[in-house]
C-alpha positions in Angstrom: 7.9 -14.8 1.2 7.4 -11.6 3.1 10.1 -8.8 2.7 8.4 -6.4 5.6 7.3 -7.5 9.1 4.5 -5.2 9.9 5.0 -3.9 13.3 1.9 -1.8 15.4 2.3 0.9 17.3 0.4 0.3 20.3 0.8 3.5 21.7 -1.1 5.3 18.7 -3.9 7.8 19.9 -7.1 8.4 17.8 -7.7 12.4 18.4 -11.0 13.5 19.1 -12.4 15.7 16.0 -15.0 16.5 14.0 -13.8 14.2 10.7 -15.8 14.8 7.4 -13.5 11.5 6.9 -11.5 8.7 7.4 -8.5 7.9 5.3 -6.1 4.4 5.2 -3.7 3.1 2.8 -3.3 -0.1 4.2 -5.5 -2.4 6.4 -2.5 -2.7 8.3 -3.2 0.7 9.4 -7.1 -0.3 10.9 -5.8 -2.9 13.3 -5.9 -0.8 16.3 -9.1 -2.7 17.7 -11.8 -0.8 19.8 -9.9 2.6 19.5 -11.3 2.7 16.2 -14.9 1.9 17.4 -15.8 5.8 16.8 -14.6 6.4 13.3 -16.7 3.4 12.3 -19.4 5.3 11.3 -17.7 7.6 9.2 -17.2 7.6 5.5 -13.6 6.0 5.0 -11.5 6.3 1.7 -9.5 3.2 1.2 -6.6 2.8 -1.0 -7.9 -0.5 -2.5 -10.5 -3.1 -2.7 -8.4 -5.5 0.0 -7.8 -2.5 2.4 -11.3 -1.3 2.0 -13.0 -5.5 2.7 -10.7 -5.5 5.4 -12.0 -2.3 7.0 -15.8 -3.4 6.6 -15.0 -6.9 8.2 -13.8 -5.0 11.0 -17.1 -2.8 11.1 -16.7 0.3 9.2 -20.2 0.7 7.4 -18.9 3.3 4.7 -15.7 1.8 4.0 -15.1 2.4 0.3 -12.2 1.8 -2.5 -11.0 4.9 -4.1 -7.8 5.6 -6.7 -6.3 2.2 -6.4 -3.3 3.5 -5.6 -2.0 7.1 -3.5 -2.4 9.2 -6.2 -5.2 8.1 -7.0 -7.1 8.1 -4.0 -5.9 12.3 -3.5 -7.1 12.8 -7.1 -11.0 11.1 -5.8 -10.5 13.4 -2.6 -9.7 16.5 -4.1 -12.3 16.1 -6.7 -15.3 14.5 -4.1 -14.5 16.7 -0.7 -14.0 20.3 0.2 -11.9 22.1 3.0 -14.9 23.6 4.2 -16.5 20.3 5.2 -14.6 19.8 8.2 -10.9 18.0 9.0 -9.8 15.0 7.7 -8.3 12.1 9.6 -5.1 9.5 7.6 -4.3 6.9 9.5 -1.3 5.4 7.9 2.0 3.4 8.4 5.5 5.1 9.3 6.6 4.9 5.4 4.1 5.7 3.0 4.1 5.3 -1.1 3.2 8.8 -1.7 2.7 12.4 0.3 -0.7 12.1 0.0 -1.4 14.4 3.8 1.3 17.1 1.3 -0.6 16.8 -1.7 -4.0 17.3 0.2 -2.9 20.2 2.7 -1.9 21.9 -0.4 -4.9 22.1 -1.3 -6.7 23.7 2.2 -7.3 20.4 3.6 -6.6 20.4 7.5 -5.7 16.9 7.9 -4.3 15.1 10.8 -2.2 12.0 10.2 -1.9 9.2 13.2 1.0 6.7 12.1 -0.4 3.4 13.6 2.1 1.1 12.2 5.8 0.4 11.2 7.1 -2.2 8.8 10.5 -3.4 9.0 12.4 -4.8 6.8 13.1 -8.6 6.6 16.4 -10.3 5.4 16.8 -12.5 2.5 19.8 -14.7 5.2 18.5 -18.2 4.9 16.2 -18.0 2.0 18.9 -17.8 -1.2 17.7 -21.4 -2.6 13.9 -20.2 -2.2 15.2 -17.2 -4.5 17.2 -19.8 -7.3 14.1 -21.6 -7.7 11.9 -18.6 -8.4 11.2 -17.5 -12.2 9.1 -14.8 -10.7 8.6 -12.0 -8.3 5.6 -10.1 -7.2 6.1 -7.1 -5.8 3.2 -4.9 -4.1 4.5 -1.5 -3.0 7.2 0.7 -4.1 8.9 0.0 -0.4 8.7 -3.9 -0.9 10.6 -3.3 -4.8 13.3 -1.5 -3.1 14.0 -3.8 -0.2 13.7 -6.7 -3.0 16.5 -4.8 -4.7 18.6 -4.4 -1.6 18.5 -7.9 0.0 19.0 -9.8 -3.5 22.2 -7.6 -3.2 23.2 -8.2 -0.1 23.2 -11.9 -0.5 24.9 -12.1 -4.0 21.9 -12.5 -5.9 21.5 -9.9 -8.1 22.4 -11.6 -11.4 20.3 -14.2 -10.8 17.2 -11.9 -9.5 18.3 -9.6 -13.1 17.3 -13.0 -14.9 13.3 -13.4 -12.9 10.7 -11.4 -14.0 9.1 -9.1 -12.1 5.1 -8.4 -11.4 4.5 -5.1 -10.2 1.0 -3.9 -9.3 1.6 -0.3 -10.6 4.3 1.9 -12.5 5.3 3.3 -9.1 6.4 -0.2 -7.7 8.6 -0.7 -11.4 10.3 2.2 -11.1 12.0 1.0 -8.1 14.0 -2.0 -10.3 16.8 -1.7 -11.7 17.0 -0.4 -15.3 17.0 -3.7 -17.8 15.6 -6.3 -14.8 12.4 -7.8 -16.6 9.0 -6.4 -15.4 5.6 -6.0 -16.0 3.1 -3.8 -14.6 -0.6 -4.4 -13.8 -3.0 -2.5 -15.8 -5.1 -1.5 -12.6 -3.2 -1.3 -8.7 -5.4 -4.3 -7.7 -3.9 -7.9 -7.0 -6.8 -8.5 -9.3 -5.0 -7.3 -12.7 -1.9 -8.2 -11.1 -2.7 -12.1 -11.5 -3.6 -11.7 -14.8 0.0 -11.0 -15.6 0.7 -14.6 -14.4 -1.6 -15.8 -17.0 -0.3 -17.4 -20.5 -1.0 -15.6 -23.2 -3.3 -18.2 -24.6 -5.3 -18.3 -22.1 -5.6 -14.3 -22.1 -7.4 -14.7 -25.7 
């Protein structure tokens, strides 16, 4: 059950520029069709695994997952490029997880950042008996968590949503819950690890 309706911004320009790279946190953010057809050939740090399949079924040769998660990914950058090698190029949603385009022009990058995307949020009206059946809630993003929180609210259901538990693909997504709502968190920001918390604990040995 969605919680965000993703929303492109068709009216996103690609700048000309000499990019050392390409950076996306989402493969929502690479869905701008052939105005991406000259970045393809350039190294492009992805988020995650998903984002960075996504981005090589679309063409990008030197798509590649870095970090797992915002922090991560600056942490690979800062550590793998320098200033010096030219600008960098984030293309990214309206609302992001983390300041990653702060973080990195703190540290001499010049970096432009194109916002090719929006997500809105989407209501819980309609959908309460969906939400009494569940015994569980996945949550992928720190945004999604929050909006979870809100809507379960807004409907009268947050003593029932204080009872489900709560998969969360990292620590950032968790700390958007409510203190004492049952969670658990994914030992790697993949929706690989984050399965695995779906598993019994018998089958885990």
């Amino acid at each position: 059950m969605p919680l965000l309706h993703i929303v492109p911004k068709p009216d996103a320009e690609i700048p000309d520029g000499n990019w050392q790279a390409v950076i996306a946190t989402s493969a929502n953010a690479l869905k701008l069709g052939d105005r991406l057809d000259l970045l393809k050939f350039l190294p492009l740090l992805c988020v995650g695994p998903q984002t960075a399949a996504f981005a090589r079924s679309q063409g990008f040769v030197f798509a590649t997952a870095q970090g797992g998660d915002v922090q991560g990914l600056s942490r690979h950058i800062l550590k793998t490029l320098s200033p010096a090698s030219g600008p960098l190029l984030y293309l990214s949603g309206a609302e992001t997880a983390g300041d990653l385009a702060g973080v990195l022009k703190k540290q001499g990058f010049s970096l432009t950042r194109v916002i090719t995307y929006d997500a809105e949020p989407l209501g819980l009206a309609g959908a309460e008996d969906r939400v009494r059946w569940a015994e569980g809630v996945l949550l992928y993003s720190p945004r999604t968590a929050r909006v979870w929180v809100n809507e379960v609210e807004a409907q009268g259901l947050t003593a029932h949503a204080a009872t489900l538990s709560h998969f969360c693909i990292s620590a950032n997504v968790a700390a958007g819950l409510p203190a004492g709502w049952p969670r658990a968190v994914a030992e790697a920001p993949n929706e690989g690890a984050m399965l695995e918390l779906l598993e019994p604990p018998e089958a885990k040995g």
